[in-house]
C-alpha positions in Angstrom: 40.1 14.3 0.1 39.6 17.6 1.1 35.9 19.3 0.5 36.4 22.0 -2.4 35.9 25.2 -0.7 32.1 27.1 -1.6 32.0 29.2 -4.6 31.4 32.7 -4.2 28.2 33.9 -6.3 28.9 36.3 -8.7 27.1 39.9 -8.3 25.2 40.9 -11.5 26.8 43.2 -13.2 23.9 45.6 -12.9 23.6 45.6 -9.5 27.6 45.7 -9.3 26.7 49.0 -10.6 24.4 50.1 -8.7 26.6 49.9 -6.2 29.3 51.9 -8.0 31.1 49.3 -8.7 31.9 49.0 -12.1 33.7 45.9 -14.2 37.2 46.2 -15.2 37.0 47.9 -18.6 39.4 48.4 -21.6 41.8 51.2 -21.6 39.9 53.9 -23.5 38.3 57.2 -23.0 35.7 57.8 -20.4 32.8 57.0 -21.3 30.0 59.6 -21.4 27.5 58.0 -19.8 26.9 55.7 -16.8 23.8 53.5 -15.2 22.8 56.8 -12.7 22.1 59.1 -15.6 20.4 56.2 -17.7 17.9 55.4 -14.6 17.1 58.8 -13.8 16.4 59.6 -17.9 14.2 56.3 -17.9 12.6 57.5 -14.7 11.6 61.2 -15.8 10.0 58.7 -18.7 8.1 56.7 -16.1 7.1 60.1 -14.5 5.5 61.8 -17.3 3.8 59.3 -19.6 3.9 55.8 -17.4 6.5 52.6 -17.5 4.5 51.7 -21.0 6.6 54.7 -22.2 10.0 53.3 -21.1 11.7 51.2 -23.8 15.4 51.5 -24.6 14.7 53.5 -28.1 13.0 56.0 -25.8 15.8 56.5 -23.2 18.3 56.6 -25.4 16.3 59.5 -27.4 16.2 61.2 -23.9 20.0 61.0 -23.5 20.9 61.6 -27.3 22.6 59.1 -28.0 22.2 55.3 -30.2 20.1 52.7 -28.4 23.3 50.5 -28.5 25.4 52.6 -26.5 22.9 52.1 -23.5 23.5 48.2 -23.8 27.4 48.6 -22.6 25.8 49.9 -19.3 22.1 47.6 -18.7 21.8 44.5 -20.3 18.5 44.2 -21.5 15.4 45.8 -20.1 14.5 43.9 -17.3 18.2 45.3 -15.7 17.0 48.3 -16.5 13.4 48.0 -14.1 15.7 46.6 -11.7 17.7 50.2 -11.8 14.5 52.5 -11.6 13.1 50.3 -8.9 16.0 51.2 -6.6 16.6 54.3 -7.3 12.3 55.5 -7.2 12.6 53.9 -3.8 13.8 57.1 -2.2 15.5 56.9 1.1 13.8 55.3 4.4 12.6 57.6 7.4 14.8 58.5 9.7 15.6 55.9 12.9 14.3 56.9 16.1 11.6 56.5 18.6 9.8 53.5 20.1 10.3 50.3 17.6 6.5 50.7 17.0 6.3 54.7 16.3 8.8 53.8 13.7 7.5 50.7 12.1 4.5 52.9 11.5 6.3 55.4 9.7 8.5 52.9 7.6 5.7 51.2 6.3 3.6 54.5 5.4 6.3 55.8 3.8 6.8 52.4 1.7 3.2 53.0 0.6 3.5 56.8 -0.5 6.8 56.2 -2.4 4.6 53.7 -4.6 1.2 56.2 -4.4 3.6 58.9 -5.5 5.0 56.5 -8.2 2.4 54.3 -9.5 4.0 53.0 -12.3 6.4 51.4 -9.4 3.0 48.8 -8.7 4.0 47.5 -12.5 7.3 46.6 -11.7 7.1 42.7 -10.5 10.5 42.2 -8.0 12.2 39.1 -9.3 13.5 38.8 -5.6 14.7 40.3 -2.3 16.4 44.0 -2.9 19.9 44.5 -3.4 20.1 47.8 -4.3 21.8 50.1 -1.9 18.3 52.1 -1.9 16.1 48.6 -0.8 18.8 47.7 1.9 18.9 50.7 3.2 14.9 50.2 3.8 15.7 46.6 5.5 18.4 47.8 7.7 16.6 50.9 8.8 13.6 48.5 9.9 16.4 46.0 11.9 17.5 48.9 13.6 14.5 49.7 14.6 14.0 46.2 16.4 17.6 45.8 17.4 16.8 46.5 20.8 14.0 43.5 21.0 14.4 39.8 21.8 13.4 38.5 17.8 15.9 36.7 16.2 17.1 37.6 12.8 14.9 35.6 11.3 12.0 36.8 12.9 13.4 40.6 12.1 13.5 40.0 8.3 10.0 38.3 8.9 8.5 41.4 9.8 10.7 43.7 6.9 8.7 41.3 4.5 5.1 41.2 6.3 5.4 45.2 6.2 6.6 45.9 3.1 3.7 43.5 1.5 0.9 45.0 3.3 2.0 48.5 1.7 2.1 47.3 -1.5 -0.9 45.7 -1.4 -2.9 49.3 -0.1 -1.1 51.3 -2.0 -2.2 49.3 -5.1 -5.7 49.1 -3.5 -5.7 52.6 -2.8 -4.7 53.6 -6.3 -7.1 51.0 -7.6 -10.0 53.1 -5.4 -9.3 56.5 -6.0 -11.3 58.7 -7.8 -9.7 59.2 -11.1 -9.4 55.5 -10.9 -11.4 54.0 -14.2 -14.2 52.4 -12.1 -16.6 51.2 -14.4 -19.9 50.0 -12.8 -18.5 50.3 -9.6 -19.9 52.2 -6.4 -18.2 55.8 -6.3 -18.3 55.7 -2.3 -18.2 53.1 0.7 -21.6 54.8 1.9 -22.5 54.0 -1.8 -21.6 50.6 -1.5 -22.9 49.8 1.9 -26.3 51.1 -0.3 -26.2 48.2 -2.7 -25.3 45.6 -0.6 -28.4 46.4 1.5 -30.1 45.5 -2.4 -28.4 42.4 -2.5 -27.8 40.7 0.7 -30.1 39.2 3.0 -30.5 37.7 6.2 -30.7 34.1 5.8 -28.0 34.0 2.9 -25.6 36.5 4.3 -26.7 36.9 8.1 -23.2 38.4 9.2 -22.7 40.9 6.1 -26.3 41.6 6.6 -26.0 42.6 10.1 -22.9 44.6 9.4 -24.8 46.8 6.6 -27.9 47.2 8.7 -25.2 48.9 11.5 -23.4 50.9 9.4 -20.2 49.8 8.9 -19.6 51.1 5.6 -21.3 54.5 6.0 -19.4 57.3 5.8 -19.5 61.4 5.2 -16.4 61.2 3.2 -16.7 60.4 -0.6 -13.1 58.6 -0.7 -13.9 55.4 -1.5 -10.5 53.5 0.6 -10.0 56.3 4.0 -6.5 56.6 5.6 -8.6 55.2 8.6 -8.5 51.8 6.8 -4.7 51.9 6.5 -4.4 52.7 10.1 -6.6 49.7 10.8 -4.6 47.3 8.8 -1.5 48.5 10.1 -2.1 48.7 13.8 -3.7 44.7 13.5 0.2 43.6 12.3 1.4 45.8 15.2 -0.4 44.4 17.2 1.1 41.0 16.3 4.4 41.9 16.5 4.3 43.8 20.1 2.4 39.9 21.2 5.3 38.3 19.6 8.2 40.6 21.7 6.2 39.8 24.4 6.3 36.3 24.2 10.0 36.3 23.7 10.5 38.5 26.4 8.8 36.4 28.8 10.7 32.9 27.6 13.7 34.8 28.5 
């Protein structure tokens, strides 16, 4: 007996939309509204008063029409987040240059969109993109690395190791910054390179000791998290990534 052939999956109908691609409707009138104009009402939302402020009563206000009416076009809310979260993603840097020069500027532009867009940090993905936004971010980065010896694997490998570390200092970096509610905490890395000096000590913490004693978190500038760290972070993966081409290159 014959194998059954695979099922195709079926594209949710949200992102079906996103994609312009809407489901076969009734015969009817056109309908006055459509998934663009509902994200970009619920992102102007998101923009003013924070994703807190973004329910469906709210959008539809925006758009003056009944809360139902935006159910015919996003499920529930959650389709909704998935919308915004493509469409706040803005459009990738332009291709060109060395591989590295551009992996650079992909991934600090991933982490402005989200410093621009805070409310962005509050939106959990539920998976890999499929928006035409996201993918346009992953095959930007590919293209990037088409010229190298890394598999496919090893492409989207890097797409993902990227694109976490900007989330994670853009959400630090928003977590640090000044208007940031801060509490007890040092205002400054000089600041807190003070304390520790209070706290640590040689025989407990010989290394962290050391490191205070030298300076390493003085600093003239009153920012507590410095584009310098970024750059840090950043050229340490880099670094990885221009060993790993190297090591491919040389196993032929």
């Amino acid at each position: 007996m014959a194998d059954e052939p695979a099922r195709r999956p079926e594209l949710p109908v949200v992102v079906g939309r996103m994609w312009g691609r809407e489901p076969t409707s009734r015969r009817g009138p056109k309908p006055s509204l459509d998934l663009a104009r509902i994200t970009a009402a619920a992102t102007e939302i998101a923009d003013a008063e924070g994703l807190g402020a973004v329910s469906m009563n709210n959008v539809a206000t925006r758009l003056g029409v009944a809360p139902m009416s935006l159910y015919r076009y996003v499920g529930s809310k959650d389709d909704l987040l998935l919308a915004m979260l493509d469409a706040a993603t803005g459009e990738p840097p332009d291709p060109g240059g060395p591989y590295r020069d551009y992996l650079h500027r992909w991934t600090r532009a991933n982490a402005e969109v989200m410093l621009a867009r805070p409310w962005l940090l509050q939106i959990a993905p539920s998976g890999p993109p499929m928006g035409p936004r996201g993918l346009r971010w992953l095959d930007r980065l590919l293209r990037a690395l088409a010229d190298t010896p890394l598999d496919h694997g090893e492409k989207i490998g890097i797409a993902t190791t990227l694109s976490g570390y900007a989330l994670n200092q853009a959400s630090l970096m928003l977590s640090l910054a000044p208007q940031a509610p801060h509490g007890a905490l040092p205002e400054s890395s000089h600041q807190y390179g003070e304390i520790l000096g209070l706290l640590v000590d040689d025989e407990t913490y010989p290394e962290l000791s050391a490191a205070v004693r030298a300076g390493a978190f003085d600093s003239d500038d009153q920012a507590w998290y410095e584009d310098s760290d970024f750059r840090f972070g950043l050229d340490l993966l880099l670094d990885g990534i221009d060993a790993l081409i190297a090591r491919r290159s040389r196993a032929g």
